[in-house]
C-alpha positions as CSV (number, residue, x, y, z in Angstrom):
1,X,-4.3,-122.0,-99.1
2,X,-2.1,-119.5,-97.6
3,X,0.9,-117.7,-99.0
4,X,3.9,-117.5,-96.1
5,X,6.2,-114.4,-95.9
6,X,9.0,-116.0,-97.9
7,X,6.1,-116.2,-101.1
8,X,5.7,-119.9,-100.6
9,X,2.3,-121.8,-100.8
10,X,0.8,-123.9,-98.7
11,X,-2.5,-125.8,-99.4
12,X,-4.5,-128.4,-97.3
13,X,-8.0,-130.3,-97.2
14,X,-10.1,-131.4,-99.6
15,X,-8.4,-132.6,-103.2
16,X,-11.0,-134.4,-105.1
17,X,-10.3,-132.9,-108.0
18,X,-6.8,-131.7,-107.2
19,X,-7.4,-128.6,-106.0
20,X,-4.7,-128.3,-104.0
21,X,-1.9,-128.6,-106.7
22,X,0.6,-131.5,-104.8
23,X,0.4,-133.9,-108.1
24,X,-2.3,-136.4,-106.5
25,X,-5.9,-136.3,-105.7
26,X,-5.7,-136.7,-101.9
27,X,-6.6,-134.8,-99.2
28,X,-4.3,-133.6,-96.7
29,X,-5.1,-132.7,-93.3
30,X,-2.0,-131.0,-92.5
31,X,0.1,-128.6,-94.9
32,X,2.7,-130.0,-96.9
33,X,6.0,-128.7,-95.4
34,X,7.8,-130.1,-92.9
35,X,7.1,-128.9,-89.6
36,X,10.8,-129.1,-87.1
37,X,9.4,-127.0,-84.5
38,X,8.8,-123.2,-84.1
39,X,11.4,-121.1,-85.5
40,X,13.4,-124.1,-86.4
41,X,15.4,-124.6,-90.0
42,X,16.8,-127.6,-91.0
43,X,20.7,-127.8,-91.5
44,X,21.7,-131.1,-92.6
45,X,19.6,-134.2,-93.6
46,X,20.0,-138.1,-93.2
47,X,18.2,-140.2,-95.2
48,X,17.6,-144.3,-94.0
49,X,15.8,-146.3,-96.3
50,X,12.3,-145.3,-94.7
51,X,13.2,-143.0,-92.6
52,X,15.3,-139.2,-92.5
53,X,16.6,-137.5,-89.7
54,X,17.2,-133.9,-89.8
55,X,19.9,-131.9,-88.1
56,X,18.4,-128.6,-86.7
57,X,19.9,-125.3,-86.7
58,X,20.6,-125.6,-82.6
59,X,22.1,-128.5,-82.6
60,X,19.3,-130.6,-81.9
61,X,18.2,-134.1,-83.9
62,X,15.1,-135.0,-85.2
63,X,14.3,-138.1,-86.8
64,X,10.5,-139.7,-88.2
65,X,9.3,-142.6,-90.7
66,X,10.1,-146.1,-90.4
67,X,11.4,-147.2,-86.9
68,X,12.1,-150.6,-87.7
69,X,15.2,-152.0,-84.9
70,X,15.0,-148.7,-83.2
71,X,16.5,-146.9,-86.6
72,X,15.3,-143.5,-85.3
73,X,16.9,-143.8,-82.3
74,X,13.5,-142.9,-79.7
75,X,13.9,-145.3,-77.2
76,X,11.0,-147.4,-78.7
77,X,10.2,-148.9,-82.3
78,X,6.8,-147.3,-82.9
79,X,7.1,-145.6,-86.5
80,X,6.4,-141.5,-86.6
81,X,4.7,-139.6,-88.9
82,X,6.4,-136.3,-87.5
83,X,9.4,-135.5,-86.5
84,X,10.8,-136.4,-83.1
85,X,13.2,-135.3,-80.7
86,X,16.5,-138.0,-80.4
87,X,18.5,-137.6,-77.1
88,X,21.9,-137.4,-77.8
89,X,23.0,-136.9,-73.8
90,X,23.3,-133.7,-71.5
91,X,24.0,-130.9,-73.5
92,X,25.1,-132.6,-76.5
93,X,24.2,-131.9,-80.0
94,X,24.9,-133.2,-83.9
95,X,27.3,-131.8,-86.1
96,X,26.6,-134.8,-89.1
97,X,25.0,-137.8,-89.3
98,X,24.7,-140.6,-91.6
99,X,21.5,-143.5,-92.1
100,X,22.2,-147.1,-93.0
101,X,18.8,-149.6,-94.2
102,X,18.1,-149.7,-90.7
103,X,21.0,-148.1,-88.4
104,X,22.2,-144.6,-88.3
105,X,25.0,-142.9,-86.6
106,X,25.9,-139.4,-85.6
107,X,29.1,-137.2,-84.7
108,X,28.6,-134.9,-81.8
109,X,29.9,-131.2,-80.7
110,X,32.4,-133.2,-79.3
111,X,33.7,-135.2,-81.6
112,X,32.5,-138.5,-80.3
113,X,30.5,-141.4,-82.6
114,X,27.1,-142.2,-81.6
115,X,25.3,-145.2,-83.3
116,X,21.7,-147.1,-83.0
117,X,19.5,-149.2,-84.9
118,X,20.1,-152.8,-86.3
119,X,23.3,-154.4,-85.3
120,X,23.0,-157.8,-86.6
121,X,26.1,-157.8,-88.4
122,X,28.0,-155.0,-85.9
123,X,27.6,-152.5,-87.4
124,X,26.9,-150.2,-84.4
125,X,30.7,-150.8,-84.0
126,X,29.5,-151.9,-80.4
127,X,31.7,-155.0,-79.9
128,X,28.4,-157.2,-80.0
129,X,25.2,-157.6,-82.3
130,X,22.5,-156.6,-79.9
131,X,20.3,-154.0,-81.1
132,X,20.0,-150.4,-79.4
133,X,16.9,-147.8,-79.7
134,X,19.0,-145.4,-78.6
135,X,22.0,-143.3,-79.5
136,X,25.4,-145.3,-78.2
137,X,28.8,-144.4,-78.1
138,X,31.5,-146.2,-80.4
139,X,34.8,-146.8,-78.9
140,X,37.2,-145.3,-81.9
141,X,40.4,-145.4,-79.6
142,X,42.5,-143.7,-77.2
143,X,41.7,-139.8,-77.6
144,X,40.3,-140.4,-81.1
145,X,37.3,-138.4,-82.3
146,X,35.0,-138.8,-85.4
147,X,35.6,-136.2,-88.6
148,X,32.9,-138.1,-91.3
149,X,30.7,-140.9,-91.1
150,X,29.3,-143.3,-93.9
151,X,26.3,-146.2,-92.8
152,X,25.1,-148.3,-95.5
153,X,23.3,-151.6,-95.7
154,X,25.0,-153.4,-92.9
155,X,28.6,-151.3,-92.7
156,X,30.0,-148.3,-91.2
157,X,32.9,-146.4,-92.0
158,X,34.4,-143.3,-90.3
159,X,37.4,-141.1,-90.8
160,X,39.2,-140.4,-87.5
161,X,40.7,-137.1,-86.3
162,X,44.1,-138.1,-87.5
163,X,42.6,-139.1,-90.6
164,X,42.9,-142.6,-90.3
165,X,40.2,-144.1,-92.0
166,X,37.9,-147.3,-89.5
167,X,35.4,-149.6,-90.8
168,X,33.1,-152.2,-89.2
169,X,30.0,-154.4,-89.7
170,X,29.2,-156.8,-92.8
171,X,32.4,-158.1,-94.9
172,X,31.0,-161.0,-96.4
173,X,32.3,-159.2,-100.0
174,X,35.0,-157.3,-98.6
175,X,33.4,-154.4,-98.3
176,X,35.5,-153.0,-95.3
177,X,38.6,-153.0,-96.4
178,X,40.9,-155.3,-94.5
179,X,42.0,-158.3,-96.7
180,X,39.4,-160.3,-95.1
181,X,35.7,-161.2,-95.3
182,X,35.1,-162.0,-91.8
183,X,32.9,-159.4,-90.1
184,X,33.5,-157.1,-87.2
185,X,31.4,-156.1,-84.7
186,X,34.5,-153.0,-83.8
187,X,36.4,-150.0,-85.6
188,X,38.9,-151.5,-87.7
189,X,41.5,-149.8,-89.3
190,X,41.9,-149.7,-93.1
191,X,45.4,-150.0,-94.8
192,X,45.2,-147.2,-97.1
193,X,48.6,-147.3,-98.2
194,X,52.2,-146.1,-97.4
195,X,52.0,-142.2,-95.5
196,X,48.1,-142.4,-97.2
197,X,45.3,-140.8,-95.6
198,X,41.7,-140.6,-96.2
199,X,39.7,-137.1,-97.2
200,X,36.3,-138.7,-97.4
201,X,34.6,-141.9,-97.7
202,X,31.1,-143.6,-98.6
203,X,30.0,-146.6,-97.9
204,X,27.8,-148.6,-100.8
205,X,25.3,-151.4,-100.4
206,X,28.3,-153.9,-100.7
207,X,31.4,-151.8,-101.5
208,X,33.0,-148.6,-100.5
209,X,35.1,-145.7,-102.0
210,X,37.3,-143.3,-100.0
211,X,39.2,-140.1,-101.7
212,X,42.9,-140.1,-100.3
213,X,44.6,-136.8,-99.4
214,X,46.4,-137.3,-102.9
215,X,43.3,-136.6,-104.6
216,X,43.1,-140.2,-106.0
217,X,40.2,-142.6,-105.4
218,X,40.1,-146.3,-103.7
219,X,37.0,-148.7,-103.9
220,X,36.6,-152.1,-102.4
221,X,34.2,-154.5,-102.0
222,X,31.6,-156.6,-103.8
223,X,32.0,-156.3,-107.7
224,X,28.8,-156.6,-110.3
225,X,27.7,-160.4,-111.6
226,X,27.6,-158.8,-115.4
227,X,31.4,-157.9,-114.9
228,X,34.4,-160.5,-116.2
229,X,35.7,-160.2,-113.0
230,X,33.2,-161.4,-110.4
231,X,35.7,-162.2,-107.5
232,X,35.3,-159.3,-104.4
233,X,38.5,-156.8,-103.6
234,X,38.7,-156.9,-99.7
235,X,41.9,-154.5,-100.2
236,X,41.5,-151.0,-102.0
237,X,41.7,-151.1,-105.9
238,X,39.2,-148.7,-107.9
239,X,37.3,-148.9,-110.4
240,X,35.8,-151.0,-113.0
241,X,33.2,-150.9,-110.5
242,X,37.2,-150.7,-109.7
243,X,40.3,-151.0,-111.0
244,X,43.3,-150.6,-109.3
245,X,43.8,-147.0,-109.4
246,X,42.0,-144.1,-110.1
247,X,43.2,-142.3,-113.2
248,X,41.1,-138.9,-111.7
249,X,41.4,-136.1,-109.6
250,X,38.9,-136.3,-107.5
251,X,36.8,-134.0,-105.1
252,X,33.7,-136.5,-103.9
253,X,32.6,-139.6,-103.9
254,X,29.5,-141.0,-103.5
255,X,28.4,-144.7,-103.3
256,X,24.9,-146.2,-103.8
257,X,23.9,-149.9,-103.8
258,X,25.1,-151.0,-107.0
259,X,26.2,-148.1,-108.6
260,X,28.9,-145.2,-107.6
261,X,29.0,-141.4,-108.9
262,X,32.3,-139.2,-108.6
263,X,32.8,-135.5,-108.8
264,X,36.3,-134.7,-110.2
265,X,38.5,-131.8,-109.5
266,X,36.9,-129.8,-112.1
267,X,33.1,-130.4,-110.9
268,X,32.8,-133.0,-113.9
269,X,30.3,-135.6,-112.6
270,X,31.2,-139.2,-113.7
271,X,29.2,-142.3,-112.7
272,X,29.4,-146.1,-113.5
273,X,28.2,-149.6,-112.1
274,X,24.4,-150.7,-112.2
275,X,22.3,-148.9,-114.5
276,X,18.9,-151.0,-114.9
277,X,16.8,-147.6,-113.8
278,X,19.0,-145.4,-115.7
279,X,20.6,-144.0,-112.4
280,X,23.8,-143.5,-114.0
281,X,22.1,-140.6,-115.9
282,X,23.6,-141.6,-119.7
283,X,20.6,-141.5,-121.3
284,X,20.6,-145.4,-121.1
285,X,19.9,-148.7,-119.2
286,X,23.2,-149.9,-120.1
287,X,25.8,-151.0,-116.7
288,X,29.2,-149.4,-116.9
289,X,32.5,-151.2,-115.7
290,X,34.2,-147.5,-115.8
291,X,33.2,-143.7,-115.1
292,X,31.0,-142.4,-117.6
293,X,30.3,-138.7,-117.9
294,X,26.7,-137.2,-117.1
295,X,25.5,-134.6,-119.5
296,X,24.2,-132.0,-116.8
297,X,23.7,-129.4,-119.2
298,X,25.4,-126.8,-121.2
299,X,28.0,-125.2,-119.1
300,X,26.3,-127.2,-116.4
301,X,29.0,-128.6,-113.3
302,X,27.9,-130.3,-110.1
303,X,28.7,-129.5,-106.6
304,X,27.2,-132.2,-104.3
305,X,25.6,-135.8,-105.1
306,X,23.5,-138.2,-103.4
307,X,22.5,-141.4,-104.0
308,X,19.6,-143.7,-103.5
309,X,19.5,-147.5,-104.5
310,X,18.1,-146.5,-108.3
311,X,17.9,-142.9,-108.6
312,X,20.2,-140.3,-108.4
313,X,20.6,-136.2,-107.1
314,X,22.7,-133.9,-108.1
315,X,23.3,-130.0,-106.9
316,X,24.2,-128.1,-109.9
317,X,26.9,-124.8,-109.6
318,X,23.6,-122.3,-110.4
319,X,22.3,-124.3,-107.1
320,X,19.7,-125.7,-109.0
321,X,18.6,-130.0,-108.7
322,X,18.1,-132.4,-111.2
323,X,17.3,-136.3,-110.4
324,X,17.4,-139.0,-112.9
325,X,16.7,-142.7,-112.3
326,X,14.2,-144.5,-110.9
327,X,11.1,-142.9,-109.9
328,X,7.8,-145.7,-109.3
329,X,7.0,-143.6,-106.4
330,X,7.8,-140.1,-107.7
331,X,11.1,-139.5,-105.7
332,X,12.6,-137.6,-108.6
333,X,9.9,-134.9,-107.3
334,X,9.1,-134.4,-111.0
335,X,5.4,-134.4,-110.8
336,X,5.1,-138.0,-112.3
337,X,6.3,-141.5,-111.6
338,X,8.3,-142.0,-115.0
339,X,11.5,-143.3,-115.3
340,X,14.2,-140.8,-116.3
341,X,17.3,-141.8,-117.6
342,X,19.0,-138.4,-118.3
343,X,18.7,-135.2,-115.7
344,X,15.6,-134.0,-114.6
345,X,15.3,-129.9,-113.3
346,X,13.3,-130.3,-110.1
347,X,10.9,-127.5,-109.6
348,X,11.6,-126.3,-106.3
349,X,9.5,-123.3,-106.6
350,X,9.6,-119.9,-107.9
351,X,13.1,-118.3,-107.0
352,X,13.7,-121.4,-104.5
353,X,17.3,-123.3,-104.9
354,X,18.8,-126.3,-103.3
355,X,21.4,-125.8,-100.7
356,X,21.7,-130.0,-100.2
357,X,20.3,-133.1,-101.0
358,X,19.7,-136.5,-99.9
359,X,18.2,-139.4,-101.5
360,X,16.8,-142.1,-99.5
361,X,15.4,-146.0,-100.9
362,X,12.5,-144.5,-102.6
363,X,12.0,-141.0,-101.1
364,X,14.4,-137.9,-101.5
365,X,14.6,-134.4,-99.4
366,X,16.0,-131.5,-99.8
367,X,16.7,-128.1,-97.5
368,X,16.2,-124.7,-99.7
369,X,18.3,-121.9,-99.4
370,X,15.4,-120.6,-97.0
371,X,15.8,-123.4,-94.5
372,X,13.0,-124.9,-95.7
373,X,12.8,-128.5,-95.5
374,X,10.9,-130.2,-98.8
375,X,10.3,-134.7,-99.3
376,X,8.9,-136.7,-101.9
377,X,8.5,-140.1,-102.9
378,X,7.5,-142.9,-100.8
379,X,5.8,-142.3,-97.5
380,X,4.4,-145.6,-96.6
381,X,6.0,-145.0,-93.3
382,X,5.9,-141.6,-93.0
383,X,9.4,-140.6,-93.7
384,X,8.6,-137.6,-95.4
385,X,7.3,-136.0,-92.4
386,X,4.2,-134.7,-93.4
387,X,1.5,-135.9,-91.0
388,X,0.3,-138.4,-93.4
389,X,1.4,-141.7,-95.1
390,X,0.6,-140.7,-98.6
391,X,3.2,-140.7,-101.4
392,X,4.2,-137.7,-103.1
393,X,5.8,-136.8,-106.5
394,X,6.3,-133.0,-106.5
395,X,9.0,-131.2,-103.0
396,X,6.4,-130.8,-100.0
């Protein structure tokens, strides 16, 4: 074991009896910290379903785990157990980037959308369905450039430099927007509403939720079987999953695969939808047709969210995480695989906060405010980047 200059501890080799305090009783043969290259710090994180991607303090990408389609965008399809280098083009770097199932795409220095991965349903936004390994540009228009990106199962959305807001891919439910459910293998632009623009978006397993620059909220897409109202919206309306219009100011939105989380203007979190893990963090298993609010703690607000499929992260306004949800293979990072259906405090070590967060299938990382990268959960493929394939329940 060794104690680093910024009083973190690092352990590795034999465990038989646990020795090296990582919640399991297997060895490791490499310490359990991320390694992104000497020097390096880790900026911004995307998170597929097994797979992350981390953007790097130069610029650079890195991406490891599952490689399934060419979803870390290598050039190949042979999964990584470390980190590795994606070639964005001469001189180019990342400024944000976003992982579907089995696709991700990135926004350059530039402003241009690059996309890889799975493109059965287009959603590469490539006008055809042909895979790619590696990164490729998206054609958003005549001098248009990309502002945010959201990748999901099968869809992509991304707000435009003139705030316009494009989707493409899967629309069998709706899910893009366009008062269709034929898919699209281009950028397609969503009808928002008269002089309305869009401040952010996120794009669910089936559905997808966009803040407008009047600080109301618009979902469409696939609704829940256990709702009165099964039929899909393929034009905006919010929230019983939906409704028609948000009665909320609201700052972010966040949507998972079946369920949907909200931070209003005040830094309330509210979340509704599918609840069978307890990912709506109520203390229940009970679904919700409309925003509930989640108990964070006394005095307790939230300034970021992520969500996986069935479990749920939140930053809180002291910087401190909680997770609450499910957690089989320990990605609440709680030092035990049971379920949680209330906030969890994540121990991120002594005097270490969270600066963001981003939950994957079954696997969740963070960056610290040291720059330190930490993963749990899952790592059948390796997507928590530790030189090994061994799940995790406690931040490595």
């Amino acid at each position: 074991c060794a104690i680093l200059d910024d009083g973190s501890l690092k352990c590795w080799g034999n465990n038989g009896v646990g020795q090296l305090g990582i919640g399991s009783n297997t060895d490791q043969n490499t310490p359990q910290t991320v390694n992104l290259g000497t020097g390096r710090t880790a900026i911004s994180l995307g998170i597929g379903y097994f797979s992350t991607c981390a953007i790097l303090d130069d610029g650079s990408l890195k991406c490891w785990g599952s490689n399934n389609y060419g979803a870390l965008g290598i050039g190949s399809q042979i999964n990584q157990i470390t980190p590795q280098a994606v070639n964005l083009g001469n001189g180019r770097t990342a400024v944000s980037m976003s992982f579907g199932q089995y696709h991700a795409c990135a926004i350059l220095d530039d402003g241009s959308l690059k996309c890889w991965g799975t493109n059965s349903q287009g959603q590469l936004g490539l006008g055809s369905t042909t895979q790619e390994t590696t990164p490729q540009t998206v054609n958003l228009g005549t001098g248009r450039t990309a502002v945010s990106v959201s990748t999901e199962n099968s869809h992509t959305c991304a707000i435009l430099d003139d705030d316009t807001l494009k989707c493409w891919g899967y629309n069998y439910y709706g899910q893009l927007g366009l008062a269709t459910t034929s898919s699209e293998t281009t950028p397609q632009t969503v009808d928002l509403g008269t002089g309305r623009t869009a401040v952010s978006v996120s794009a669910g397993q089936y559905h997808t939720c966009a803040v407008l620059d009047d600080a109301r909220m618009m979902c469409w897409g696939r609704t829940p079987y256990w709702f009165d109202n099964t039929a899909a919206y393929s034009t905006g309306s919010i929230a019983k999953y939906f409704g028609r219009y948000s009665n909320y100011d609201v700052h972010e939105v966040n949507a998972g695969q079946r369920h949907t989380c909200a931070i209003l203007d005040d830094d309330t979190l509210k979340c509704w939808g599918y609840n069978d893990y307890g990912q709506l963090g109520l203390g229940s298993n009970t679904h919700q047709a409309m925003p509930q609010t989640v108990n964070l703690g006394t005095g307790r607000t939230a300034v970021s969210v992520s969500l996986g499929p069935s479990h749920t992260c939140a930053i809180l306004d002291d910087s401190s995480l909680k997770c609450w949800g499910q957690n089989d293979f320990g990605q609440l990072g709680l030092g035990s695989t049971t379920q949680y259906s209330t906030p969890q405090s994540v121990n991120l070590g002594t005097g270490r906060t969270a600066v963001s967060v981003s939950a994957g299938q079954y696997h969740t990382c963070a960056i610290l405010d040291n720059g330190i990268l930490n993963c749990w959960g899952r790592n059948n493929y390796g997507q928590l980047g530790i030189g090994s394939n061994t799940d995790q329940n406690t931040p490595q």
